[in-house]
PQR file of N, CA, C, O and H, with PARSE charges and radii, in Angstrom:
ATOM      1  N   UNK A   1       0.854  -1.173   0.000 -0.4000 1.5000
ATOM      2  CA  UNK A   1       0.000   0.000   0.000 -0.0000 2.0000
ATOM      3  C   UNK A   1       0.898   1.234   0.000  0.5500 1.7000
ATOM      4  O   UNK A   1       1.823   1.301   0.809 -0.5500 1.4000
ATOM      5  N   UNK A   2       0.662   2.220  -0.881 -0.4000 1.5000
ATOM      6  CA  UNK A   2       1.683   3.408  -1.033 -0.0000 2.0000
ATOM      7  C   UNK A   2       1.244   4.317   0.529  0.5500 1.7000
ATOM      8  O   UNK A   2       0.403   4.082   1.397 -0.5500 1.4000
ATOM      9  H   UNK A   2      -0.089   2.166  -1.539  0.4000 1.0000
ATOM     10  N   UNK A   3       2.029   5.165   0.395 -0.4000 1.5000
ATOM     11  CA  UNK A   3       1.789   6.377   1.516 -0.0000 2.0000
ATOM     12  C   UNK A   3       0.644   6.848   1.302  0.5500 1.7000
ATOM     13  O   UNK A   3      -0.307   6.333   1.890 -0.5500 1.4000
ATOM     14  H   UNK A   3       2.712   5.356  -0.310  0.4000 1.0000
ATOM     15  N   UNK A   4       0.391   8.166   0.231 -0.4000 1.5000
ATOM     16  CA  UNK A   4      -1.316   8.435   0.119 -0.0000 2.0000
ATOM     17  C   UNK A   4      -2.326   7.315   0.092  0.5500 1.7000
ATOM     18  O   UNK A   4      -3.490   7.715   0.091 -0.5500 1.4000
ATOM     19  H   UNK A   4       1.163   8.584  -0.247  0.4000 1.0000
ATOM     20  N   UNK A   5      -2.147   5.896   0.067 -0.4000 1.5000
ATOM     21  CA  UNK A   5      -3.348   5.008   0.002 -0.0000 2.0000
ATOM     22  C   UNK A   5      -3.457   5.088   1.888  0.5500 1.7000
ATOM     23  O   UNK A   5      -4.410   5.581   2.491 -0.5500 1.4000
ATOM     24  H   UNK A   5      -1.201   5.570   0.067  0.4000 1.0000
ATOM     25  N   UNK A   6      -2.540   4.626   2.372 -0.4000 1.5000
ATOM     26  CA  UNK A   6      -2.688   4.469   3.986 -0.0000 2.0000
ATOM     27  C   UNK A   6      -3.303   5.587   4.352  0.5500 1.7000
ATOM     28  O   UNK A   6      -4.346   5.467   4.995 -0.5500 1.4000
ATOM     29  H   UNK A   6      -1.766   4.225   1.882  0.4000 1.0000
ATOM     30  N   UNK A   7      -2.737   7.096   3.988 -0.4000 1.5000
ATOM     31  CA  UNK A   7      -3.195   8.411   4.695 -0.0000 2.0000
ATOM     32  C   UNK A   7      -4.973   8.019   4.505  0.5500 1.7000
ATOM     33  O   UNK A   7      -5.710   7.661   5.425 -0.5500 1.4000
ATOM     34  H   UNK A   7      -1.890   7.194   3.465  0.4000 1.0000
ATOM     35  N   UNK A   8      -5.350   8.198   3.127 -0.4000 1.5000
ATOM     36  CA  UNK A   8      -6.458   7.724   3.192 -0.0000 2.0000
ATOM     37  C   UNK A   8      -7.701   6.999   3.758  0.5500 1.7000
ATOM     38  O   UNK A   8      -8.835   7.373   4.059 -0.5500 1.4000
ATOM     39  H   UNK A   8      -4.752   8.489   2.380  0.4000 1.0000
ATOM     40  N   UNK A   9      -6.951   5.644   3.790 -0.4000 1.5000
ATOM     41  CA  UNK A   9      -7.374   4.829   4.778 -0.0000 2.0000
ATOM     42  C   UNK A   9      -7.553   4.727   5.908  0.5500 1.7000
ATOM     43  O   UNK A   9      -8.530   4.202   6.444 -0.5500 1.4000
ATOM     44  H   UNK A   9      -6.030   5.341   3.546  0.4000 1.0000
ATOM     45  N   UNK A  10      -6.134   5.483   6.696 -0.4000 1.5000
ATOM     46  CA  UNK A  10      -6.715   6.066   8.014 -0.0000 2.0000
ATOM     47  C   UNK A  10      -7.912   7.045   8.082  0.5500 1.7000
ATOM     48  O   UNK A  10      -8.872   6.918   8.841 -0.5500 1.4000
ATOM     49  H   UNK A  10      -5.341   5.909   6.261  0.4000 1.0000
ATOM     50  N   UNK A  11      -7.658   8.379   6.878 -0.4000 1.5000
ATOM     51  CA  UNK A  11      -8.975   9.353   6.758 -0.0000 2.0000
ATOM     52  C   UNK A  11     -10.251   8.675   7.473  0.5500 1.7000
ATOM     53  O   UNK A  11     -10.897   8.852   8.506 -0.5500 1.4000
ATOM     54  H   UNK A  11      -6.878   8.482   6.261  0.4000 1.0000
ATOM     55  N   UNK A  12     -10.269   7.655   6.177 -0.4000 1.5000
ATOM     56  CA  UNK A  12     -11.635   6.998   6.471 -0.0000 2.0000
ATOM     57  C   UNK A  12     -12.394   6.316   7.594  0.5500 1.7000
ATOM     58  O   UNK A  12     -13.601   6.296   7.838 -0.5500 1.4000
ATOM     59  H   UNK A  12      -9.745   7.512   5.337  0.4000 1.0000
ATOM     60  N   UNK A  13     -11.255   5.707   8.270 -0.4000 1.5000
ATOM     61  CA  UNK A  13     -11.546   5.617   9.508 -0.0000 2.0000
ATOM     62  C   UNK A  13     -12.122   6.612  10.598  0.5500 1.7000
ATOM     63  O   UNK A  13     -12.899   6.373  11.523 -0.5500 1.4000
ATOM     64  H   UNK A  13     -10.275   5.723   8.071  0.4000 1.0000
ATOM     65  N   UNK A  14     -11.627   7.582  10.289 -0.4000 1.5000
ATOM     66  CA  UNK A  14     -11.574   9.266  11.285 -0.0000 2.0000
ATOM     67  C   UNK A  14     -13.349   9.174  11.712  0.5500 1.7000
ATOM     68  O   UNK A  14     -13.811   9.198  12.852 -0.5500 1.4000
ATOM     69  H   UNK A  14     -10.996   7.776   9.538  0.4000 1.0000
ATOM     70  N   UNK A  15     -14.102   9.067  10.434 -0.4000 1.5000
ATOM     71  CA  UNK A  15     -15.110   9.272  11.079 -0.0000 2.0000
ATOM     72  C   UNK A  15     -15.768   7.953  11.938  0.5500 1.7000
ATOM     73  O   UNK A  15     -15.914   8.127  13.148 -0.5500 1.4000
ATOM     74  H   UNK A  15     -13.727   9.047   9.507  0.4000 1.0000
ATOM     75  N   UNK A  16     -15.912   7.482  11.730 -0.4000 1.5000
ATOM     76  CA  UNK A  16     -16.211   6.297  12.729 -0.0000 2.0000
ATOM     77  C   UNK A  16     -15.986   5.989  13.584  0.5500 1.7000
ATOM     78  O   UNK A  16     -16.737   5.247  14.216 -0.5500 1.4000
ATOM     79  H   UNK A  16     -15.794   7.340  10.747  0.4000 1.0000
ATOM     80  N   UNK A  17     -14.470   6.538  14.176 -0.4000 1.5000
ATOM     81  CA  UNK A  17     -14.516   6.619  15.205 -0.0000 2.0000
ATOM     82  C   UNK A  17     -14.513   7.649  15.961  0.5500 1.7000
ATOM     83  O   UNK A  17     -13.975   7.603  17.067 -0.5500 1.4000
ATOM     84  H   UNK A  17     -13.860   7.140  13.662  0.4000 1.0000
ATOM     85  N   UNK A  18     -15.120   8.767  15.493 -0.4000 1.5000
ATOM     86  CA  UNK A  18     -15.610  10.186  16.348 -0.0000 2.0000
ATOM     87  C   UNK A  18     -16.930   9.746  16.754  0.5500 1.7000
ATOM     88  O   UNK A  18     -17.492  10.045  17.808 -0.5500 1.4000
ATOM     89  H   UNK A  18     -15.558   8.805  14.594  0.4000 1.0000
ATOM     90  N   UNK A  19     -17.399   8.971  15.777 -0.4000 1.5000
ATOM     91  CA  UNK A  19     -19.038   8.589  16.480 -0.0000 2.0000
ATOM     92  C   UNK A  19     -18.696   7.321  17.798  0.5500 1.7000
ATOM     93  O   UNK A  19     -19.597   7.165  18.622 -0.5500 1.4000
ATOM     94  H   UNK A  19     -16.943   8.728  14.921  0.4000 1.0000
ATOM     95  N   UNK A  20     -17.292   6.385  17.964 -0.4000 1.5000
ATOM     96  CA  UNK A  20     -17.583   6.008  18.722 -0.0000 2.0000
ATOM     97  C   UNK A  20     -16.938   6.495  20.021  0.5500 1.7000
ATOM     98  O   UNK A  20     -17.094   6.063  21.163 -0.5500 1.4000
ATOM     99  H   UNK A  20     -16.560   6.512  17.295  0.4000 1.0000
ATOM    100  N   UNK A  21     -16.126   7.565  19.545 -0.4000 1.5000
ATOM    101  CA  UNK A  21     -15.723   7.765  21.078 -0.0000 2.0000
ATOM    102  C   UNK A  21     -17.236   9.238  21.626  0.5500 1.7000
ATOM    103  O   UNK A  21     -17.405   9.716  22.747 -0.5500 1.4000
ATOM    104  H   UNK A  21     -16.000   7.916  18.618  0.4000 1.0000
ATOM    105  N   UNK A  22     -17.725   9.425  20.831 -0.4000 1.5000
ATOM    106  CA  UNK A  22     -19.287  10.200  20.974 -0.0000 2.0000
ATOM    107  C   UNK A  22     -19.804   9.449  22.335  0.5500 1.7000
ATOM    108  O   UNK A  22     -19.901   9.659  23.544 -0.5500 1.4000
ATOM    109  H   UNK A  22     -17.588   9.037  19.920  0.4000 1.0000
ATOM    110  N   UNK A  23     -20.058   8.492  21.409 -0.4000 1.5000
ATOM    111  CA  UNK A  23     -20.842   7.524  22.197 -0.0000 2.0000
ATOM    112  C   UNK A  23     -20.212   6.943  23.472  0.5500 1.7000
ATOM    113  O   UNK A  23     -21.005   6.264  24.125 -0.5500 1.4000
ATOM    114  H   UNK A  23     -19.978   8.321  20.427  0.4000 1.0000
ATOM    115  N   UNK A  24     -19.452   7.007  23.785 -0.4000 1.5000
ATOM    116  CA  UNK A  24     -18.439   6.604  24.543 -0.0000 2.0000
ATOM    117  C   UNK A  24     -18.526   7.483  25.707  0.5500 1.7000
ATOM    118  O   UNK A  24     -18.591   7.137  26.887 -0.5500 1.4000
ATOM    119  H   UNK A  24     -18.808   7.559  23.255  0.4000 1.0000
ATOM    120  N   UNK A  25     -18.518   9.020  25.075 -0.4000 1.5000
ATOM    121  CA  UNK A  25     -18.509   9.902  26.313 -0.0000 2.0000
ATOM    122  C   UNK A  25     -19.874   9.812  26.692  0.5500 1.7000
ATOM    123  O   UNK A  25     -19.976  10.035  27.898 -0.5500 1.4000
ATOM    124  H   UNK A  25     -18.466   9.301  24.117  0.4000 1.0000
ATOM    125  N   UNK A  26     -21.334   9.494  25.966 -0.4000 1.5000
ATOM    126  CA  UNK A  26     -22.388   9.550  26.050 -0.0000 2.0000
ATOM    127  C   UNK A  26     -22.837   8.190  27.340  0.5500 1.7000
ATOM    128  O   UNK A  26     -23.853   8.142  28.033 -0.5500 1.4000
ATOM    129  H   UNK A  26     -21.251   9.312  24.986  0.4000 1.0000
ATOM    130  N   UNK A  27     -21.788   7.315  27.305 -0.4000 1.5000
ATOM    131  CA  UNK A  27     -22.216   6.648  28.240 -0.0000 2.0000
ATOM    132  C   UNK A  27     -21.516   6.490  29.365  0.5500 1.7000
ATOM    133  O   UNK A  27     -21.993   5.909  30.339 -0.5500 1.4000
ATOM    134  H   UNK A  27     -20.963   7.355  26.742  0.4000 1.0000
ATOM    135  N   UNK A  28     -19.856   7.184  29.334 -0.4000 1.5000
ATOM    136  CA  UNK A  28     -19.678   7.414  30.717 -0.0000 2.0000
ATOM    137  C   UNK A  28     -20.658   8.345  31.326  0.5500 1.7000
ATOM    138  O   UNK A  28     -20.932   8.030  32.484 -0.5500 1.4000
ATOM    139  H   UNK A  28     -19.468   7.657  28.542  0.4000 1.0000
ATOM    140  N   UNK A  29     -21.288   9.442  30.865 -0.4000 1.5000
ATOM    141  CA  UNK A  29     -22.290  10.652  31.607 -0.0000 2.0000
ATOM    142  C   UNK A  29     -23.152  10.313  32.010  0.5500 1.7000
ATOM    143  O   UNK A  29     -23.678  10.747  33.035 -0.5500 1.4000
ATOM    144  H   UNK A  29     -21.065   9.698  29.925  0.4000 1.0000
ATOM    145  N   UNK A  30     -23.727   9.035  30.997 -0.4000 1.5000
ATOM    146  CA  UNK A  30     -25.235   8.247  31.552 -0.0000 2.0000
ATOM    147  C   UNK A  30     -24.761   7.574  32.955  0.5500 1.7000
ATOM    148  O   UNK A  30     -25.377   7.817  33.992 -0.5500 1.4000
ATOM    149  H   UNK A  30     -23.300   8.683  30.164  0.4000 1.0000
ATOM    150  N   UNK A  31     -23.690   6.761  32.927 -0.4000 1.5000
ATOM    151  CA  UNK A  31     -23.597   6.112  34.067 -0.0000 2.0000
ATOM    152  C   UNK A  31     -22.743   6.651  35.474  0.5500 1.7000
ATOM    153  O   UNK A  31     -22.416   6.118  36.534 -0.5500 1.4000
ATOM    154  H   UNK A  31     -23.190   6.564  32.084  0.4000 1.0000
ATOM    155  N   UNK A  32     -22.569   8.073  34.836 -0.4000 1.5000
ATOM    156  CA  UNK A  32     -22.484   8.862  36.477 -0.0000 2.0000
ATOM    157  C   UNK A  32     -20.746   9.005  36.390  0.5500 1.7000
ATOM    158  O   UNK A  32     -20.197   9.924  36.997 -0.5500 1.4000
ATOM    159  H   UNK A  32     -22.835   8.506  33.975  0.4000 1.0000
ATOM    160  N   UNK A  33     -20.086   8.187  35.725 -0.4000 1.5000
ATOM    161  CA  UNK A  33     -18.566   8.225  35.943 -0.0000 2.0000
ATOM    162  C   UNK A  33     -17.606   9.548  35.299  0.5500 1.7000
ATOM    163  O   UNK A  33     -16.425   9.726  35.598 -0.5500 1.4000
ATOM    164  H   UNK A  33     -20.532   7.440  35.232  0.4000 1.0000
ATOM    165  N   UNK A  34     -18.418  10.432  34.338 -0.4000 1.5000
ATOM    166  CA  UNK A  34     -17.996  11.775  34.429 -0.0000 2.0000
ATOM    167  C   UNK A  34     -19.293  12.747  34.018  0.5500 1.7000
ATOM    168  O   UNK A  34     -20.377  12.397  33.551 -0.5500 1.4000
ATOM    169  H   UNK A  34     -19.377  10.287  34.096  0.4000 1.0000
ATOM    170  N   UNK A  35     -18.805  14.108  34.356 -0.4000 1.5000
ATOM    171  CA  UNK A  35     -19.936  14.845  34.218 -0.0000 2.0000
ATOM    172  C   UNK A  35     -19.721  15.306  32.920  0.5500 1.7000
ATOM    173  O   UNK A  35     -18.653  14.976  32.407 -0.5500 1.4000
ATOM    174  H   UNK A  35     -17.925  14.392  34.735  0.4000 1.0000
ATOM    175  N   UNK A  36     -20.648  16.134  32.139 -0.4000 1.5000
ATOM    176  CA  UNK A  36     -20.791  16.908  30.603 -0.0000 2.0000
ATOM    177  C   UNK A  36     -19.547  18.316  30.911  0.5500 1.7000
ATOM    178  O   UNK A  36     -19.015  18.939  29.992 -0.5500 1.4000
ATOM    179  H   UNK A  36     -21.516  16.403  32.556  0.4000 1.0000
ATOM    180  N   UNK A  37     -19.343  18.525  32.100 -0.4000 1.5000
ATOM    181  CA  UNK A  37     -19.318  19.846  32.308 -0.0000 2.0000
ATOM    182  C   UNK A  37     -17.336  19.552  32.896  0.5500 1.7000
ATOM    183  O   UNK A  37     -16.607  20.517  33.128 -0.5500 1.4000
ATOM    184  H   UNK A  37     -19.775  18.019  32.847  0.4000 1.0000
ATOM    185  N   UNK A  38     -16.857  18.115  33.018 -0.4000 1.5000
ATOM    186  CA  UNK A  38     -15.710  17.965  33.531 -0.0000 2.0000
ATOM    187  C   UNK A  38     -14.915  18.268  31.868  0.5500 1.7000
ATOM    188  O   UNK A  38     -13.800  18.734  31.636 -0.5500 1.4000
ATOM    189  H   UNK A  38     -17.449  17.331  32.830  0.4000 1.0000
ATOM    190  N   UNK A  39     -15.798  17.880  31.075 -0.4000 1.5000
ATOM    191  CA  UNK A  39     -14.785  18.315  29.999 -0.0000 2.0000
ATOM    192  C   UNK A  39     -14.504  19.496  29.365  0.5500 1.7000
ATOM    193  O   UNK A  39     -15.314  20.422  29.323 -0.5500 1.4000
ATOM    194  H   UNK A  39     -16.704  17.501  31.263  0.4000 1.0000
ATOM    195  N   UNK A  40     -13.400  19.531  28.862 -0.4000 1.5000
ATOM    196  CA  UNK A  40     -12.681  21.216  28.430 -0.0000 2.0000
ATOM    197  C   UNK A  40     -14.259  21.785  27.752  0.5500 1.7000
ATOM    198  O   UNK A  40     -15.018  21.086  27.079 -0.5500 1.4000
ATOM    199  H   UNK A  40     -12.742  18.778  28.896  0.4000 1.0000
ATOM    200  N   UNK A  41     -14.433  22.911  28.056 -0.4000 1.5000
ATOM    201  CA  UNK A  41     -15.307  24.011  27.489 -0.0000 2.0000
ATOM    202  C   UNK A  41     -15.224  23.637  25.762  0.5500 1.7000
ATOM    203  O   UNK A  41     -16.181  23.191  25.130 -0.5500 1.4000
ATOM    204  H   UNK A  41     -13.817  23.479  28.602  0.4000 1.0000
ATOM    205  N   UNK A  42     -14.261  23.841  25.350 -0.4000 1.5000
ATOM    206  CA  UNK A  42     -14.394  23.725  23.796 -0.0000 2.0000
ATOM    207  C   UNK A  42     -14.533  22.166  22.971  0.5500 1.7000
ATOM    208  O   UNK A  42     -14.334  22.072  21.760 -0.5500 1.4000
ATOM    209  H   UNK A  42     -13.483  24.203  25.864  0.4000 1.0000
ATOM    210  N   UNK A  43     -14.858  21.130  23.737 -0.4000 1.5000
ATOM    211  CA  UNK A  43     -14.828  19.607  23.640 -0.0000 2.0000
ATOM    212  C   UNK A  43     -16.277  19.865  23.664  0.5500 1.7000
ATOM    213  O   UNK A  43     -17.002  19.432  22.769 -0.5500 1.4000
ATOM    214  H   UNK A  43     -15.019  21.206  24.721  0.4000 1.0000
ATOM    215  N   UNK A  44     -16.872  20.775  24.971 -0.4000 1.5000
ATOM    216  CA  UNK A  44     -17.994  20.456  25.355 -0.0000 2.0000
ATOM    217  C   UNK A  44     -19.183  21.293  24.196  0.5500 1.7000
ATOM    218  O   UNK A  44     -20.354  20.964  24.006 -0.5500 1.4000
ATOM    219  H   UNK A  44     -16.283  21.127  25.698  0.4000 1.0000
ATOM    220  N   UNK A  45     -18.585  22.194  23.687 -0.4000 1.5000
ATOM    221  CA  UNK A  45     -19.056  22.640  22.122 -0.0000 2.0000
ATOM    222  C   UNK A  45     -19.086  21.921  21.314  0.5500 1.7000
ATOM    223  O   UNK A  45     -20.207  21.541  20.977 -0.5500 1.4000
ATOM    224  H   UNK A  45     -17.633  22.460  23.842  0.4000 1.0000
ATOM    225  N   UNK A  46     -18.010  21.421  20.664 -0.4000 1.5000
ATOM    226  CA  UNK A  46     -18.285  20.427  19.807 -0.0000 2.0000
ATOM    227  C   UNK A  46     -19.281  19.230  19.778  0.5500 1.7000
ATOM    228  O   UNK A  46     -19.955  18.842  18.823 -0.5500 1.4000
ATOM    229  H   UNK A  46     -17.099  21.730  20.938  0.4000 1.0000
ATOM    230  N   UNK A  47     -19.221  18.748  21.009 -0.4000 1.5000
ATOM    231  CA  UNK A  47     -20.259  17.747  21.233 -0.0000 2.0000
ATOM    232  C   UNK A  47     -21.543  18.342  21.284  0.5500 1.7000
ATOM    233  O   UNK A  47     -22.521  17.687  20.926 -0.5500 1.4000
ATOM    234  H   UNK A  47     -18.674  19.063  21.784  0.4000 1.0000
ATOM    235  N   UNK A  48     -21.643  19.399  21.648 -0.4000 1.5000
ATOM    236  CA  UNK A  48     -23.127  19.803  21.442 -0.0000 2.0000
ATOM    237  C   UNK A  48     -23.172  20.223  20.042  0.5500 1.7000
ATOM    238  O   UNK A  48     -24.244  20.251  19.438 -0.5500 1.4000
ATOM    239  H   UNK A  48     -20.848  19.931  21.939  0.4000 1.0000
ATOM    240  N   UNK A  49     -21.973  20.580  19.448 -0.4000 1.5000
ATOM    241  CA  UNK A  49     -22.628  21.210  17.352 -0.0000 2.0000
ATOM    242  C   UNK A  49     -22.948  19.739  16.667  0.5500 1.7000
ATOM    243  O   UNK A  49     -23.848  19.639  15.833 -0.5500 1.4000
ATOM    244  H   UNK A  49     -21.102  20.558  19.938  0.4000 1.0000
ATOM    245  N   UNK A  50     -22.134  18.580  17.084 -0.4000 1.5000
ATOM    246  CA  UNK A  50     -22.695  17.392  16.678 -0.0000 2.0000
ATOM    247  C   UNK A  50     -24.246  17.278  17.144  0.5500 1.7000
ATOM    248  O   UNK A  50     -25.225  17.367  16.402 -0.5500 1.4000
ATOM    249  H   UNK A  50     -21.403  18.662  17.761  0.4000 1.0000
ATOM    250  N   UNK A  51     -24.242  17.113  18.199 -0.4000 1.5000
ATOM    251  CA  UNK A  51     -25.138  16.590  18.333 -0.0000 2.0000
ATOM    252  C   UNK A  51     -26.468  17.537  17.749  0.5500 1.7000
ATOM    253  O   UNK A  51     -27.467  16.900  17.417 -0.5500 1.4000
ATOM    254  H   UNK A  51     -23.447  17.041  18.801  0.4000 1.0000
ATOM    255  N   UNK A  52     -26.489  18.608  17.656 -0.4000 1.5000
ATOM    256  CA  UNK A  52     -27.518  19.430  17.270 -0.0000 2.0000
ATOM    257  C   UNK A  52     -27.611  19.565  15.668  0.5500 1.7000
ATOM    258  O   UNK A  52     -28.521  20.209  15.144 -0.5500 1.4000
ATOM    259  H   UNK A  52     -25.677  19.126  17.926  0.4000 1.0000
ATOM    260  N   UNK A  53     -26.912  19.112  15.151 -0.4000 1.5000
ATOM    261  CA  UNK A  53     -26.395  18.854  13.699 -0.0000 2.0000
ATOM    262  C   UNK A  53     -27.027  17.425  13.105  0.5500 1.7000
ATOM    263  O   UNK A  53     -27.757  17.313  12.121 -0.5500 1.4000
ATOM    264  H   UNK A  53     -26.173  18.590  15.577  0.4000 1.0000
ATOM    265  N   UNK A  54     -26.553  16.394  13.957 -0.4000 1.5000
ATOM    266  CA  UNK A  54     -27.140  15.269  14.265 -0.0000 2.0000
ATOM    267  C   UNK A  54     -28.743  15.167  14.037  0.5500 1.7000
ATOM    268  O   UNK A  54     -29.441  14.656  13.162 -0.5500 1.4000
ATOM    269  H   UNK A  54     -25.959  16.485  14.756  0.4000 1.0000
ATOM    270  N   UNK A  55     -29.033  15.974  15.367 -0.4000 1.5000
ATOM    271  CA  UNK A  55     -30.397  15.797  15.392 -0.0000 2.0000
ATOM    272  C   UNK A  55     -31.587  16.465  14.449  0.5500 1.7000
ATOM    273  O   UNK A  55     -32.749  16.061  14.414 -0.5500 1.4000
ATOM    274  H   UNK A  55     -28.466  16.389  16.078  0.4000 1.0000
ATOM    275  N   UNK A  56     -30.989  17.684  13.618 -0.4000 1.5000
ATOM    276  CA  UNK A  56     -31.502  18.346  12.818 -0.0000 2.0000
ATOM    277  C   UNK A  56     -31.191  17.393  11.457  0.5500 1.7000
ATOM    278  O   UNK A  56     -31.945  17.364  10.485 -0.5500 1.4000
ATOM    279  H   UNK A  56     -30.045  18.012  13.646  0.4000 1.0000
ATOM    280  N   UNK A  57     -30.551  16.997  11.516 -0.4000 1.5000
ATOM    281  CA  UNK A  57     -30.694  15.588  10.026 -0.0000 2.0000
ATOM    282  C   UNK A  57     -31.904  14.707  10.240  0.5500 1.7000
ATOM    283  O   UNK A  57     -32.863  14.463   9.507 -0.5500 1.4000
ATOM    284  H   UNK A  57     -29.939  17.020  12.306  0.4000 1.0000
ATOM    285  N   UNK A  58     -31.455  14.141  11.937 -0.4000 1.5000
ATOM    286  CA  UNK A  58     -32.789  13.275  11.881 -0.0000 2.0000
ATOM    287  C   UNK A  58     -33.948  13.591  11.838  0.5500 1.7000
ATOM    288  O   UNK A  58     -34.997  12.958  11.717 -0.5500 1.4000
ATOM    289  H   UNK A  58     -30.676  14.339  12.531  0.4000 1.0000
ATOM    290  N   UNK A  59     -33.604  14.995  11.984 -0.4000 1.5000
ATOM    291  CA  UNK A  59     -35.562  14.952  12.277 -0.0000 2.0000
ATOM    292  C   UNK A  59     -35.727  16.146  10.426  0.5500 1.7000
ATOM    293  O   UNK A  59     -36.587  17.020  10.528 -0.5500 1.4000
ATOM    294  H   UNK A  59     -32.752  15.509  12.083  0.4000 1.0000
ATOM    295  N   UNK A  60     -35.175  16.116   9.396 -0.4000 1.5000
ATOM    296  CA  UNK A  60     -35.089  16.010   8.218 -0.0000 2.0000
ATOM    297  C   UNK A  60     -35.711  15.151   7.255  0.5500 1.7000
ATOM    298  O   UNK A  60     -36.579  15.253   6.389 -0.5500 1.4000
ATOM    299  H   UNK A  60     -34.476  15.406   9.313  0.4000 1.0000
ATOM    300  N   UNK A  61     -34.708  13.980   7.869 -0.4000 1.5000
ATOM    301  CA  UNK A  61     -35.138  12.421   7.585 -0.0000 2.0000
ATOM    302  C   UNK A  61     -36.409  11.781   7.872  0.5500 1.7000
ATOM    303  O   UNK A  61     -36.763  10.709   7.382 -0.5500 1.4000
ATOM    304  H   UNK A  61     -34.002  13.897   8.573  0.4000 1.0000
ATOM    305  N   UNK A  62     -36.845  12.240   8.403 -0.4000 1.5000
ATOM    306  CA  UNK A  62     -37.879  11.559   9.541 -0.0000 2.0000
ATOM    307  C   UNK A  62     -39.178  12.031   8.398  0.5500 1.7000
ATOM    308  O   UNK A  62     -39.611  13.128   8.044 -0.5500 1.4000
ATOM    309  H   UNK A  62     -36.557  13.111   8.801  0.4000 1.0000
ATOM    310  N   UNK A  63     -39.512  10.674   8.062 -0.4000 1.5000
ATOM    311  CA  UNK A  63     -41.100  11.112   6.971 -0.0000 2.0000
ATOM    312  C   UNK A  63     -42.422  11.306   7.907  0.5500 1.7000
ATOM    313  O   UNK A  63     -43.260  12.181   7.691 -0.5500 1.4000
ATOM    314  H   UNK A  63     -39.160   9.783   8.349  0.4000 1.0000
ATOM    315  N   UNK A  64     -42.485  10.427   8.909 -0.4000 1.5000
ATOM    316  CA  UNK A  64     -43.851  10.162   9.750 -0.0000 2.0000
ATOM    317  C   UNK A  64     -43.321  10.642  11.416  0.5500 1.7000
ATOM    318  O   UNK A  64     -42.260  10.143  11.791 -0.5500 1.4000
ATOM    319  H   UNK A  64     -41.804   9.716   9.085  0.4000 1.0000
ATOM    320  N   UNK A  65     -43.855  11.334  12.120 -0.4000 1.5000
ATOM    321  CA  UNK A  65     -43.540  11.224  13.067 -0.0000 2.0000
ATOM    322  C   UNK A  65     -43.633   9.926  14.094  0.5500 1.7000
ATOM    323  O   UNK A  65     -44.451   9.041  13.841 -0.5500 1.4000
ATOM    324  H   UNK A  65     -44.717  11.739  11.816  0.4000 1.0000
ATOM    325  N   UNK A  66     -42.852   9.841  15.158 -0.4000 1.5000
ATOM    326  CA  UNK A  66     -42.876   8.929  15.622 -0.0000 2.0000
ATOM    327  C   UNK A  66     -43.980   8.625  16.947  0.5500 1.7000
ATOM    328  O   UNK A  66     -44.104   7.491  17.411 -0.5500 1.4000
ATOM    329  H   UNK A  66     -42.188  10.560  15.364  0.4000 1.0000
ATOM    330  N   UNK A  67     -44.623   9.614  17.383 -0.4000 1.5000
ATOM    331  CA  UNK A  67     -44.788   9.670  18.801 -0.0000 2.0000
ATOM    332  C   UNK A  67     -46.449   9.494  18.481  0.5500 1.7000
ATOM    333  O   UNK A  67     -47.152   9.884  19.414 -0.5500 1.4000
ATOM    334  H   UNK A  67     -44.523  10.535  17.007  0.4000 1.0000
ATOM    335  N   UNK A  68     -47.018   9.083  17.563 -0.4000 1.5000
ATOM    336  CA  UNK A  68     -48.331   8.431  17.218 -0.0000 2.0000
ATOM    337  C   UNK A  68     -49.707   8.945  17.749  0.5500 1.7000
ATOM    338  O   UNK A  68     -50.645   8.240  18.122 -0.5500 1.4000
ATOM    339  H   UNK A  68     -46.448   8.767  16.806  0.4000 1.0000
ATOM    340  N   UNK A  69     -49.629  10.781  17.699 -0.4000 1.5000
ATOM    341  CA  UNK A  69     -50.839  11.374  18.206 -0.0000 2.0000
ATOM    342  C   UNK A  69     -51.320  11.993  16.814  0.5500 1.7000
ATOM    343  O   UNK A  69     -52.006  13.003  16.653 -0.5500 1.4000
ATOM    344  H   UNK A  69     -48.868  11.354  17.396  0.4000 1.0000
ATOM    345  N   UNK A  70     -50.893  11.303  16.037 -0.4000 1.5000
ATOM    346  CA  UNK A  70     -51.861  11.685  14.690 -0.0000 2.0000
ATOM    347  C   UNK A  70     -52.074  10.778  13.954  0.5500 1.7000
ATOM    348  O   UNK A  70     -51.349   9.783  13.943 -0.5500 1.4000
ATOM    349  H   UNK A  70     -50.336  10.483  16.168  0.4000 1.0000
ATOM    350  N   UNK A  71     -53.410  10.958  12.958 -0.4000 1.5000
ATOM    351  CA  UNK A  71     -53.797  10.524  12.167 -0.0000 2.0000
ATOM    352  C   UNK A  71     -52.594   9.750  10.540  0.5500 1.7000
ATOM    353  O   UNK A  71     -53.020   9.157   9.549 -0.5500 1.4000
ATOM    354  H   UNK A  71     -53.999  11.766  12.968  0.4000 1.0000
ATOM    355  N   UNK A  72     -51.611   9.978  10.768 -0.4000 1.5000
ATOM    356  CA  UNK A  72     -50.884   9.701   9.795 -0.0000 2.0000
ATOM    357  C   UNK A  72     -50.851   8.135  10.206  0.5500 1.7000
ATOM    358  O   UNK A  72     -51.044   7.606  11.300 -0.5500 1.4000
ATOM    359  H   UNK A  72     -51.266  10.460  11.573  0.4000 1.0000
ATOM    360  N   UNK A  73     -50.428   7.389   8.500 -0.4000 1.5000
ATOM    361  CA  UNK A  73     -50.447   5.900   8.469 -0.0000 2.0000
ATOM    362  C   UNK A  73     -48.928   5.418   8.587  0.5500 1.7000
ATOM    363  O   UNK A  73     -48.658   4.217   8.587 -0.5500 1.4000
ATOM    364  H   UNK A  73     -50.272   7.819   7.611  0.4000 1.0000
TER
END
């Protein structure tokens, strides 16, 4: 594998694992072992532009709502 094929290949990796160390911090907080607020101020931005970024896709995506107080099929 040449040099630019590896750089690459790592690239590609990059994102996958931002979603799992996401998730990662998402469940030390759930289970009490650090707080949202122990991490650096500018970590703690980012995780919120994801996540609000995130959630404005899904709910983009989203054809039917989910929470079933309407008439939709």
């Amino acid at each position: 594998m040449t040099e630019p094929e590896k750089i690459n290949a790592l690239s590609q990796t990059d994102t996958s694992l931002v979603r799992v160390l996401e998730d990662l911090i998402d469940v030390l907080i759930t289970r009490g072992v650090i707080q949202f607020t122990d991490l650096p101020e500018p970590a703690q931005a980012k995780l919120l532009e994801r996540r609000e970024t995130r959630a404005s896709l899904n709910n983009r995506l989203q054809l039917f709502p989910l929470d079933g107080d309407n008439d939709l099929v």
